[in-house]
C-alpha positions as CSV (number, residue, x, y, z in Angstrom):
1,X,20.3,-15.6,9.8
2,X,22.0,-17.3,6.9
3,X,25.2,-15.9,5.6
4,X,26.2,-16.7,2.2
5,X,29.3,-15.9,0.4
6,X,29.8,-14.9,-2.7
7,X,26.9,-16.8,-5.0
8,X,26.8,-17.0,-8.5
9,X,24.8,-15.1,-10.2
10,X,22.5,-18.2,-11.6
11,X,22.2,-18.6,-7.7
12,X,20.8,-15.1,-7.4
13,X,17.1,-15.9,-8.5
14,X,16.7,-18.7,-5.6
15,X,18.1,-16.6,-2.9
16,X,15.2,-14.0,-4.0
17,X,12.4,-16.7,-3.0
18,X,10.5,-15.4,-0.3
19,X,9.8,-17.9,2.6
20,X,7.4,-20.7,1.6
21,X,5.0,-20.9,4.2
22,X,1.9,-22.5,4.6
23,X,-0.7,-20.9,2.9
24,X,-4.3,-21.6,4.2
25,X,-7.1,-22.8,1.8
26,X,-9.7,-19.7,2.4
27,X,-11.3,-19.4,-0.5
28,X,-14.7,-21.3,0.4
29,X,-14.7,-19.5,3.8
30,X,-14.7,-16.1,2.2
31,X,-17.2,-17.0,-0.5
32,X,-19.3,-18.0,2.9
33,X,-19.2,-15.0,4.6
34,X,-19.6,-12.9,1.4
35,X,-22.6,-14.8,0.8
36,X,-23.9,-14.6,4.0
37,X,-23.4,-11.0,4.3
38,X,-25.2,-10.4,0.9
39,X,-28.5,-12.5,1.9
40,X,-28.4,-11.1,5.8
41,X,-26.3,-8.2,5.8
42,X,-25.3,-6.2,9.5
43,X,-26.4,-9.8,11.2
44,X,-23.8,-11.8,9.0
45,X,-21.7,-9.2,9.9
46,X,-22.3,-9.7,13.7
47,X,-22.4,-13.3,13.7
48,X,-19.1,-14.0,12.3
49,X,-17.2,-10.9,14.5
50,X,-18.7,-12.7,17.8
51,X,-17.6,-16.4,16.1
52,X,-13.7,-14.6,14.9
53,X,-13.4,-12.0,17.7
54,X,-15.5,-13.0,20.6
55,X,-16.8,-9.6,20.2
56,X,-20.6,-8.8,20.9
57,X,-21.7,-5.5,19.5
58,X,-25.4,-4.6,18.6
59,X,-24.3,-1.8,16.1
60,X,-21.3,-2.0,14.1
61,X,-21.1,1.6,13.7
62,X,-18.9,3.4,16.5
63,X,-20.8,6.5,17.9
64,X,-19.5,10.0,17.7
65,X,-19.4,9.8,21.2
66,X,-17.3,6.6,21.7
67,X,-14.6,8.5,19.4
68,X,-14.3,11.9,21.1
69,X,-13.9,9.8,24.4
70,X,-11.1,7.8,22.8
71,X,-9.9,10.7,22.2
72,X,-9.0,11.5,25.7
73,X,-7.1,8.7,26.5
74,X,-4.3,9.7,24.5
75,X,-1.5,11.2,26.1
76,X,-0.7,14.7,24.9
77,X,3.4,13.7,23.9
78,X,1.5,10.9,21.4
79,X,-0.7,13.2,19.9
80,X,2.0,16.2,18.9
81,X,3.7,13.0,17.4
82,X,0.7,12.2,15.5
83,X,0.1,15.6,14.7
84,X,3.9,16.3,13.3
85,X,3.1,12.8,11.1
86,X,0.0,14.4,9.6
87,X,1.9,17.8,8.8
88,X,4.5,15.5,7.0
89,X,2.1,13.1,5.1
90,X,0.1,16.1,3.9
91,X,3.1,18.1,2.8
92,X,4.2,15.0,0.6
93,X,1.0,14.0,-0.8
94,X,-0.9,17.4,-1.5
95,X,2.5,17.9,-4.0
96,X,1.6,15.3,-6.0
97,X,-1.7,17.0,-7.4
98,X,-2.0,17.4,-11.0
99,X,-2.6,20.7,-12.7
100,X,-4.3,20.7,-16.2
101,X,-2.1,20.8,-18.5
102,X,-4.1,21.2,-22.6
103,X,-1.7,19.6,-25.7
104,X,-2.8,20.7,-28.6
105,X,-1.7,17.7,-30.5
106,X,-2.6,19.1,-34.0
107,X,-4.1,22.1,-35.0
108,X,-7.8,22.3,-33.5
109,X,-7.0,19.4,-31.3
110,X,-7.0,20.1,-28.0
111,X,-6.1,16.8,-25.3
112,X,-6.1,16.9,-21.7
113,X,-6.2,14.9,-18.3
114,X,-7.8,15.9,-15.1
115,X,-8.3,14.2,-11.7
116,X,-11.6,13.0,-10.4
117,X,-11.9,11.7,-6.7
118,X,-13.1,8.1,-6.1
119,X,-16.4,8.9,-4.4
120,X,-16.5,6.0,-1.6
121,X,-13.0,4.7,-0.2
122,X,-12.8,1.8,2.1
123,X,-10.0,2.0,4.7
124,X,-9.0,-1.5,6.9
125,X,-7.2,-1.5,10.2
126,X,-5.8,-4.3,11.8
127,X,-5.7,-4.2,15.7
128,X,-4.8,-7.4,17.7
129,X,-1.0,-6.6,19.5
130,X,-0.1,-4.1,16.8
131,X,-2.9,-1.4,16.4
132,X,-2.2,0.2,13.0
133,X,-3.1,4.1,14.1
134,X,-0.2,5.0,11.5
135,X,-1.6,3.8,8.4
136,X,-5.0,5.8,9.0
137,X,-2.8,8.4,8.7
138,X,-0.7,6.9,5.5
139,X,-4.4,5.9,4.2
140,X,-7.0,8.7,5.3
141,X,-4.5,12.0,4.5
142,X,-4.5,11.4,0.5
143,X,-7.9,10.2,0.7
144,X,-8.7,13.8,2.1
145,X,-6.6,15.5,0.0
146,X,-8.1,13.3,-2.9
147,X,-11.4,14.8,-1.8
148,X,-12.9,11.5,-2.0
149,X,-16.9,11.7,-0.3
150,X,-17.0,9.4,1.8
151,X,-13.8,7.5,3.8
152,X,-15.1,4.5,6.2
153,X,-12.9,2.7,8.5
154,X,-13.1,-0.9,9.9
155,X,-10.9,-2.1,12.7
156,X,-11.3,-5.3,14.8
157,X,-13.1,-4.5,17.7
158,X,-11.4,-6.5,21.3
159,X,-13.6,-8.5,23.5
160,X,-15.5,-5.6,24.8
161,X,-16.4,-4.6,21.4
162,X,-13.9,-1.6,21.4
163,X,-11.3,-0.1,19.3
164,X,-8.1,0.8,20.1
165,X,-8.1,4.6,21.3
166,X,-5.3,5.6,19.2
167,X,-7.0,4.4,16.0
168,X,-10.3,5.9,17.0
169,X,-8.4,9.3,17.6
170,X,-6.6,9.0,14.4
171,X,-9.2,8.9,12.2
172,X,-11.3,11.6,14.2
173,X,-8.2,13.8,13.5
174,X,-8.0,13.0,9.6
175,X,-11.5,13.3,8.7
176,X,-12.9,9.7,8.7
177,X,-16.5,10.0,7.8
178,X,-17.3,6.1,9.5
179,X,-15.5,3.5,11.9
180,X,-17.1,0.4,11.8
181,X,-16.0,-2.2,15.0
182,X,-15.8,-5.3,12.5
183,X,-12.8,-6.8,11.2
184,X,-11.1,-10.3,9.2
185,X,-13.3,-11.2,6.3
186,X,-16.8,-9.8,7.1
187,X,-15.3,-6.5,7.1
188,X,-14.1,-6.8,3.9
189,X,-17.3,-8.5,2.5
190,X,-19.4,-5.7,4.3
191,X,-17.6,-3.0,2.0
192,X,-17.4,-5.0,-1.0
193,X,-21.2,-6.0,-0.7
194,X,-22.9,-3.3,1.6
195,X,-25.4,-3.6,4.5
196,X,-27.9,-1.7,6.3
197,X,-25.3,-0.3,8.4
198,X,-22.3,0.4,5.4
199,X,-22.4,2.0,2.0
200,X,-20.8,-0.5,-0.6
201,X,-17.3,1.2,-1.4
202,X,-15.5,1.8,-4.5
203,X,-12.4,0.6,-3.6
204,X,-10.7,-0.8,-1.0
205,X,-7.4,-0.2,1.3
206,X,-5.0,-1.3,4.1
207,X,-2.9,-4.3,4.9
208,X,-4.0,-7.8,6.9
209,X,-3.1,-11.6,7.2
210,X,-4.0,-14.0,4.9
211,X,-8.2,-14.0,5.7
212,X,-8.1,-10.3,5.0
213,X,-5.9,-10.9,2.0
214,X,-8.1,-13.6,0.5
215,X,-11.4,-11.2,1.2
216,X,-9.4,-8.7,-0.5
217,X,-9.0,-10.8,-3.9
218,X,-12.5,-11.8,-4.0
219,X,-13.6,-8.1,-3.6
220,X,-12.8,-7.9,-7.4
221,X,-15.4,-9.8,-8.4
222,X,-18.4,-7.4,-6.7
223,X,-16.9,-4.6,-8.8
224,X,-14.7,-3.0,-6.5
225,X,-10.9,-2.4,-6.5
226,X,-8.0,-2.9,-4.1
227,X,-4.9,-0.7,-3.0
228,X,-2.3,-3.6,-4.1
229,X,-1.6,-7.1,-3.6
230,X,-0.9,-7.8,0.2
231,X,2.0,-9.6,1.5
232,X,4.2,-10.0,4.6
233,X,6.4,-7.0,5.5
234,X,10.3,-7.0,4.0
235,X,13.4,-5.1,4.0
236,X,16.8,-5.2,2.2
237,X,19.6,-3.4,3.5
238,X,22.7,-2.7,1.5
239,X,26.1,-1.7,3.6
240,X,29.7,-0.9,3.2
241,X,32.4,-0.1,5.2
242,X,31.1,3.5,6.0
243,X,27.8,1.8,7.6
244,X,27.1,2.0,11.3
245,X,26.4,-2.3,11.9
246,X,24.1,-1.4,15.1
247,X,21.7,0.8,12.7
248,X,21.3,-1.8,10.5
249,X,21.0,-4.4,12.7
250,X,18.1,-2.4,14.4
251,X,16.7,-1.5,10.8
252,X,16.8,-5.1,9.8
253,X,14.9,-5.9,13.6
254,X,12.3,-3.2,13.1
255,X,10.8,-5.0,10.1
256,X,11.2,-8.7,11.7
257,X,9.0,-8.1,14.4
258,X,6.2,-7.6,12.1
259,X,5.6,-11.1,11.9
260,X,7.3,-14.9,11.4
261,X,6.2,-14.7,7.9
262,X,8.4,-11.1,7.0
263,X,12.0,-11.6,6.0
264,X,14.7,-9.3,6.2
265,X,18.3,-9.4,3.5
266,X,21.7,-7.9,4.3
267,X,23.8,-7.0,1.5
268,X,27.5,-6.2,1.8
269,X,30.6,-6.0,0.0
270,X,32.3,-7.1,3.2
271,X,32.6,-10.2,5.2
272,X,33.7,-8.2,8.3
273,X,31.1,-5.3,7.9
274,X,28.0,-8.4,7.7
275,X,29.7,-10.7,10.6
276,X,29.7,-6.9,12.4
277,X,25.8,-6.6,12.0
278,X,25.2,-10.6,12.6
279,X,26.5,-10.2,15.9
280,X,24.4,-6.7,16.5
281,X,21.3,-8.8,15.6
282,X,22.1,-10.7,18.1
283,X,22.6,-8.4,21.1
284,X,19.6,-6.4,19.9
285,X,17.3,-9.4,19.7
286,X,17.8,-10.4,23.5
287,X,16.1,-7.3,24.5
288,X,13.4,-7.2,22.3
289,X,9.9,-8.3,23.9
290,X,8.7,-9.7,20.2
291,X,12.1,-11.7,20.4
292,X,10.3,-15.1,19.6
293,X,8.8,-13.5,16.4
294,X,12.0,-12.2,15.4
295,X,14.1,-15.3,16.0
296,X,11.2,-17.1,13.6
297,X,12.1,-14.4,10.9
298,X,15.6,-14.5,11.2
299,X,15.7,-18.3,10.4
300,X,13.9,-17.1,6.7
301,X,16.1,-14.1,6.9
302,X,19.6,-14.1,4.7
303,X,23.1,-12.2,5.3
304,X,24.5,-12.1,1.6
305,X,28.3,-11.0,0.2
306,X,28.7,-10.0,-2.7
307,X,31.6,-8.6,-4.7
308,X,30.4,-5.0,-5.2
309,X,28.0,-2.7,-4.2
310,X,26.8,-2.5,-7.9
311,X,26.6,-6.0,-7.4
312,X,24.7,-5.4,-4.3
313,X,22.3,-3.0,-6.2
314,X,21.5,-5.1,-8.6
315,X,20.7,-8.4,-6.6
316,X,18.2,-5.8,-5.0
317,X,16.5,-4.6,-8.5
318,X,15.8,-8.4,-9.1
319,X,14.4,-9.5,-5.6
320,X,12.4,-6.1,-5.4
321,X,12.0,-5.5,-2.0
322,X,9.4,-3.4,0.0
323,X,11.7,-1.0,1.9
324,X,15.3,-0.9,0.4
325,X,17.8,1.2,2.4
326,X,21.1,1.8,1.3
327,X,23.5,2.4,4.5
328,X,26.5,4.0,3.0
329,X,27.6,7.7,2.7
330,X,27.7,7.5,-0.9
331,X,23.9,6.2,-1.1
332,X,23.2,9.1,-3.0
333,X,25.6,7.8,-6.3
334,X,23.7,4.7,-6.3
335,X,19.8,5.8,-7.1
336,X,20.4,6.3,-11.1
337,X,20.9,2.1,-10.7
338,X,17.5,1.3,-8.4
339,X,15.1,0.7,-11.0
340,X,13.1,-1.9,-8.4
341,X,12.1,-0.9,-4.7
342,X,8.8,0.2,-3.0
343,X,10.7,2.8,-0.8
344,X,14.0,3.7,-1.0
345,X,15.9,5.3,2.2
346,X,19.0,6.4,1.7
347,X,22.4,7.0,4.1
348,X,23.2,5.9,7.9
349,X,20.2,8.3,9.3
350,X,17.7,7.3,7.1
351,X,15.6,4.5,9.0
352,X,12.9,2.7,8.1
353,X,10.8,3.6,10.9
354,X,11.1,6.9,9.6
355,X,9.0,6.1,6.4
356,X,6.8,3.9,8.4
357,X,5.6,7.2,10.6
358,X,6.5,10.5,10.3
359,X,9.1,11.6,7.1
360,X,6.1,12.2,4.7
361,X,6.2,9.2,2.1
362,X,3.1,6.7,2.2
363,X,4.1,2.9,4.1
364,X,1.4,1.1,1.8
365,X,3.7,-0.3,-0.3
366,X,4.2,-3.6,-2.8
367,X,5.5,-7.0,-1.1
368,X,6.8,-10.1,-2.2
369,X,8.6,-9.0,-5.5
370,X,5.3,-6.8,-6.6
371,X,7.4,-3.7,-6.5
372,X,8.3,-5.0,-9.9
373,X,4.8,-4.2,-11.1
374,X,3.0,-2.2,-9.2
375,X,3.9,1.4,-7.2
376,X,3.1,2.0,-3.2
377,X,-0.6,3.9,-2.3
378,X,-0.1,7.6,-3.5
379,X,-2.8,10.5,-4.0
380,X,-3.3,8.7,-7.8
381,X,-4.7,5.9,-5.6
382,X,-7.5,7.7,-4.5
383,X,-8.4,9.4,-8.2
384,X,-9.1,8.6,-11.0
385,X,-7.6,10.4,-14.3
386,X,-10.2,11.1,-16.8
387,X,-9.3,11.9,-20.8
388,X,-10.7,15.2,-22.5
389,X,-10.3,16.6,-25.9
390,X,-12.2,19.2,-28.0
391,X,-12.1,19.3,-31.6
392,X,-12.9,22.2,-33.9
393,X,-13.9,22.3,-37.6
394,X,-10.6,22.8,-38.6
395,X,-9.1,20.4,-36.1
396,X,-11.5,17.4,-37.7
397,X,-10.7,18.5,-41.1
398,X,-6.9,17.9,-40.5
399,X,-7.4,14.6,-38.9
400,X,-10.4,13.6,-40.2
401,X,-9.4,12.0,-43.2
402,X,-6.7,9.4,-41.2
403,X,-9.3,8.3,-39.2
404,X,-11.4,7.4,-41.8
405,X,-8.5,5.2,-43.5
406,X,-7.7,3.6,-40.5
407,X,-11.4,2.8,-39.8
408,X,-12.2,1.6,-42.9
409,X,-8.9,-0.7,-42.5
410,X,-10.6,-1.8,-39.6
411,X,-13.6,-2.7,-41.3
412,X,-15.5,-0.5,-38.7
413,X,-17.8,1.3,-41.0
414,X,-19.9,3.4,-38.6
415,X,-16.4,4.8,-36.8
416,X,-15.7,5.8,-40.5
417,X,-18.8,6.9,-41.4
418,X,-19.0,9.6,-37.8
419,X,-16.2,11.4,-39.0
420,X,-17.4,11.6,-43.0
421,X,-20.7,12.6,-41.8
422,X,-19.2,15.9,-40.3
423,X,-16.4,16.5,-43.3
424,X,-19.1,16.5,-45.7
425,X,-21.4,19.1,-43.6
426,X,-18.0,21.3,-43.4
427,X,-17.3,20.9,-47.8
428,X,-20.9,21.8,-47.6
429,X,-20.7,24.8,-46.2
């Protein structure tokens, strides 16, 4: 990890460059498969999961059978822990439901907003050495609450053509209507598109590498919509004095083992406080069995000392990180300045891991500097807010005549002539 002292503050926009890594040139192997999948449908689908994941399967739909026995193979201590996670997501996400609430925003104009769930919601696992099971909770809880119809799954299947048993018991316990076995870019293209087998979806969710990324993107141009822009996993930590170093240095670890592609930033006020958690990162490291994916992200990874925590705050608003936790017993005087972060976790006890599992908030959030635009997965994600109003006579009559000036201004004669139409019926009464 690279430590850096005191930078200027024209230095700050460079050290909030992500890592540049090679990006791969996908773009004509998606528009393959998508085309492929569109003229052949569920045997496109097969072809390219035997090519991509040596996987034979004759249907891509996992039985109701081949769940409940997943089921079974989960040991009882990992279920109550899945079950506590549920109870927490729901409790967060069922409070964020809107109630009606009518403005009457003139006299005989009534305007309201009400939620309407996206019918057909498309959920994607990754499995490989990191089976997902938590984000089919983080994804298929406000999708349930949402009430959206239908909530498919697709997860990578392993050679045998299985899914991992935690994800399969997951979305049993949440209410998945469908798990599909197919993963990478024909999974995506399967619910972008539809087949024999899957429904076409409405909009699409869940995190992947650069294939499923890429799949992602071109998903727009069929007409249905994606969760957010995808991106390697991050997390800045701000410290001071009152931080514990071996927390951090375990909170910083927990998000470079995702991949050599994530990045982790320490922020301090104190040279002794970062040297502190540099060396914690290094005894941690050594017993870590992802250790080689780790060391990779440390090298893209930076230690940072600044002059203040304000300082410290506000480096953090303009890199915009994923997860932004703030180890210091005053965390709490600092959130009135965070104006950037996907997820904020604040003081010595509150981990990342926590967020990623079991405190309640959703883990599908913004990467590489998208938190500056765009919010993490939510209940709103699965709705859509719909616009009413009702107008009476008298409601028209008081409005009426501005909307005919400002049509006319418009040269928009038919707007103008919709509300004069009913004015004149009203004098004529």
């Amino acid at each position: 990890m690279q430590k850096i002292i005191n930078p200027s503050i024209n230095q700050w926009q460079s050290l909030c460059e992500r890592p540049a890594l090679p990006q791969l040139d996908v773009q004509e192997l998606v528009q393959q498969i998508f085309t492929e999948i569109k003229r052949n449908g569920d045997e496109a689908v097969k072809k390219y999961t035997g090519f991509f994941d040596d996987a034979l399967i004759e249907n891509v739909k996992v039985s109701a059978e081949a769940i409940e026995a997943a089921a079974q193979q989960i040991p009882q201590d990992l279920k109550q822990a899945i079950q506590l996670a549920k109870s927490n997501i729901e409790q967060f996400h069922a409070s964020q439901q809107e109630q009606k609430k009518v403005i009457e925003t003139t006299p005989g104009v009534e305007c309201w907003r009400e939620s309407r769930p996206i019918d057909r919601v498309g959920i994607y696992i990754p499995g490989g050495s990191a089976p997902l099971f938590s984000t089919v909770l983080m994804l298929g809880i406000p999708a349930k609450i949402a009430g959206c119809k239908e909530i498919v799954l697709c997860s990578p299947p392993d050679k045998n053509g299985n899914i991992n048993p935690a994800i399969l018991y997951t979305a049993q316990l949440v209410g998945i209507t469908a798990v599909y076995a197919i993963g990478g870019i024909q999974a995506i293209g399967a619910l972008a598109i539809g087949t024999e087998s899957i429904t076409k979806v409405d909009k699409i969710f869940g995190p992947g590498n650069q294939y499923v990324t890429a799949a992602k993107q071109a998903a727009l141009n069929y007409g249905v919509a994606i969760d957010l822009p995808a991106g390697p996993s991050e997390v800045l930590v701000i410290t001071d004095a009152t931080c514990n170093p071996d927390f951090v240095a375990a909170d910083l670890l927990s998000q470079a083992e995702h991949g050599a592609d994530s990045q982790v930033i320490l922020l301090s006020d104190s040279e002794g406080v970062t040297d502190a958690v540099i060396k914690a990162l290094q005894q941690q490291t050594e017993a870590l069995p992802r250790k080689e994916t780790v060391l990779k992200c440390l090298q893209n990874s930076k230690a940072i000392v600044l002059a203040t925590i304000n300082d410290c705050v506000n480096f953090s608003n303009l890199y915009a990180p994923e997860h932004l936790i703030i180890a210091s017993d005053s965390a709490e005087s600092f959130v009135n300045l965070i104006t950037t972060a996907g997820s904020v976790f604040l003081g010595n006890y509150s981990c990342e891991s926590a967020g990623d599992y079991a405190s309640g908030t959703n883990h599908t959030l913004p990467t590489n500097g998208y938190a500056k635009s765009y919010s993490g997965v939510s209940l709103d994600s699965f709705v859509k807010k719909i616009t009413f109003q009702k107008i009476s006579a008298a409601g028209l009559q008081n409005i009426g005549p501005a909307i005919e000036l400002m049509a006319a201004a418009e040269q928009l004669q038919a707007h103008k002539n919709a509300v004069t139409i009913r004015l004149k019926s009203l004098n004529n009464v």
